[in-house]
C-alpha positions in Angstrom: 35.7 64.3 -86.1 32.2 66.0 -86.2 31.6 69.0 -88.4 30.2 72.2 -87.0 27.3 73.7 -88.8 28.1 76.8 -89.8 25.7 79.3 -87.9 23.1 81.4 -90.0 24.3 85.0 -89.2 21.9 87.7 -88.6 20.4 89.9 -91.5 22.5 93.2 -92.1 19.3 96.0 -90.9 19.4 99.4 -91.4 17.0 101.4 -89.2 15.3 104.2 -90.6 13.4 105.6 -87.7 14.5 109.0 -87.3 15.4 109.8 -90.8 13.3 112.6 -92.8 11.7 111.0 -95.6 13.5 113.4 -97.9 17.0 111.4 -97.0 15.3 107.4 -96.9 15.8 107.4 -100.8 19.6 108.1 -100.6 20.6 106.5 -97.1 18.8 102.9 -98.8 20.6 103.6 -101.9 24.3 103.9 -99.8 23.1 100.7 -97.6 21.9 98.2 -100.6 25.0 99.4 -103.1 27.7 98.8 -99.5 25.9 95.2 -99.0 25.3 94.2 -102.9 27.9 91.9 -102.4 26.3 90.3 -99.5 24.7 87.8 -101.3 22.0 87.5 -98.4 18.6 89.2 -96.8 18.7 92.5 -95.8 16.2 94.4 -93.3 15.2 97.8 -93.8 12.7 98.7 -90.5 10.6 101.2 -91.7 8.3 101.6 -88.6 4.5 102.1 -89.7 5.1 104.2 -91.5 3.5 104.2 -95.1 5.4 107.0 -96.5 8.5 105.7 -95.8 7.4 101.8 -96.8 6.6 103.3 -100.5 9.6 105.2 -100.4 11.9 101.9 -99.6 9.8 99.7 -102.2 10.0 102.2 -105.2 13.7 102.5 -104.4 13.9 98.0 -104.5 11.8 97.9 -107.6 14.1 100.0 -109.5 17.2 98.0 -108.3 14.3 95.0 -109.2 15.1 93.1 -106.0 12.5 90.5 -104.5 11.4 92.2 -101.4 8.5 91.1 -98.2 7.0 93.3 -96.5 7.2 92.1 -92.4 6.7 88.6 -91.0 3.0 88.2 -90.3 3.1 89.4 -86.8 5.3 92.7 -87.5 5.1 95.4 -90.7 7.1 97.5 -89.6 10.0 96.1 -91.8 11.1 94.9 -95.3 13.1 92.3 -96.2 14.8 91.9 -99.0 17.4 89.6 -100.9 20.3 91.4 -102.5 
């Protein structure tokens, strides 16, 4: 009998496009305290925008999480590991 791999599921995401800065703070704070649990990464896409970057990475170093900002090609996201 073969084993099946178990398949790498895709990263929870919140998008934030479209979200007044004022509201990132709290909306991140719902999303990482609803996936704490998770025990896996977890994509927050932020756009280009540098505002909204600070915002999400002042909010992850208080919760001191590990975070990355993009993939090398694409900054328009963070990934962190809850």
């Amino acid at each position: 009998m073969s084993k099946k791999k178990k398949k790498k599921s895709s990263p929870k995401k919140i998008d934030l496009h479209g979200v007044k800065h004022e509201d990132v703070r709290s909306v991140c704070i719902e999303f990482i305290e609803d996936n704490w649990d998770l025990d896996d990464e977890v994509q927050f896409i932020t756009g280009y925008s540098g505002e909204m970057k600070a915002i999400v990475i002042d909010l992850l170093e208080e919760y001191e999480l590990n975070f990355q900002i993009g993939d090398g090609f694409n900054s328009g996201f963070i990934i962190s590991w809850l």
